[in-house]
C-alpha positions as CSV (number, residue, x, y, z in Angstrom):
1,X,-99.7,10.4,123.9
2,X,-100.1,7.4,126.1
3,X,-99.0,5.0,123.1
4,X,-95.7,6.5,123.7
5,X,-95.6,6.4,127.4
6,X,-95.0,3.0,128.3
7,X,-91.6,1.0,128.0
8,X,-92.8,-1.2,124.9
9,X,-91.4,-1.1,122.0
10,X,-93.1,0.6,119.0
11,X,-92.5,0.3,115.4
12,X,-93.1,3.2,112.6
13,X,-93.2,2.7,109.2
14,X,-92.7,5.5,106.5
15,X,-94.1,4.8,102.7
16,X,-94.2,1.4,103.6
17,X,-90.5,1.0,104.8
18,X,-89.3,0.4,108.1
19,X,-87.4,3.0,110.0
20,X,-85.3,2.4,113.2
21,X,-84.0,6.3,113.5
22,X,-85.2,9.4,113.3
23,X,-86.2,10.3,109.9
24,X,-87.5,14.0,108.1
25,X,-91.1,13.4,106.9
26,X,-92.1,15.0,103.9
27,X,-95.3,16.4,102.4
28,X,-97.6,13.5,101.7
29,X,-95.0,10.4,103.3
30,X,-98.1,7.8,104.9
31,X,-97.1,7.3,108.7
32,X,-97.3,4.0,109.6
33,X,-97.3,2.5,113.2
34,X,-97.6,-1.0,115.0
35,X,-98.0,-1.8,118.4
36,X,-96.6,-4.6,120.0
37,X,-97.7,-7.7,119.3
38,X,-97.9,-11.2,120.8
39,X,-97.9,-14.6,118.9
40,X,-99.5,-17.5,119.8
């Protein structure tokens, strides 16, 4: 949806791993993801 549209870079964790490709979910994996973020 719209937190896909943009140009901003999302990040999507699988079972509480990081994932930078497309990966096969399995029957009960927990889907993870993070906005981007600003520090201060």
């Amino acid at each position: 949806a719209d937190l896909f549209s943009g140009k901003q870079v999302v990040r999507v964790a699988i079972n509480y791993e990081l994932v930078d490709d497309i990966m096969v979910l399995n029957e009960g994996d927990e889907v993870a993801f993070f906005p981007p973020v600003t520090g201060g």
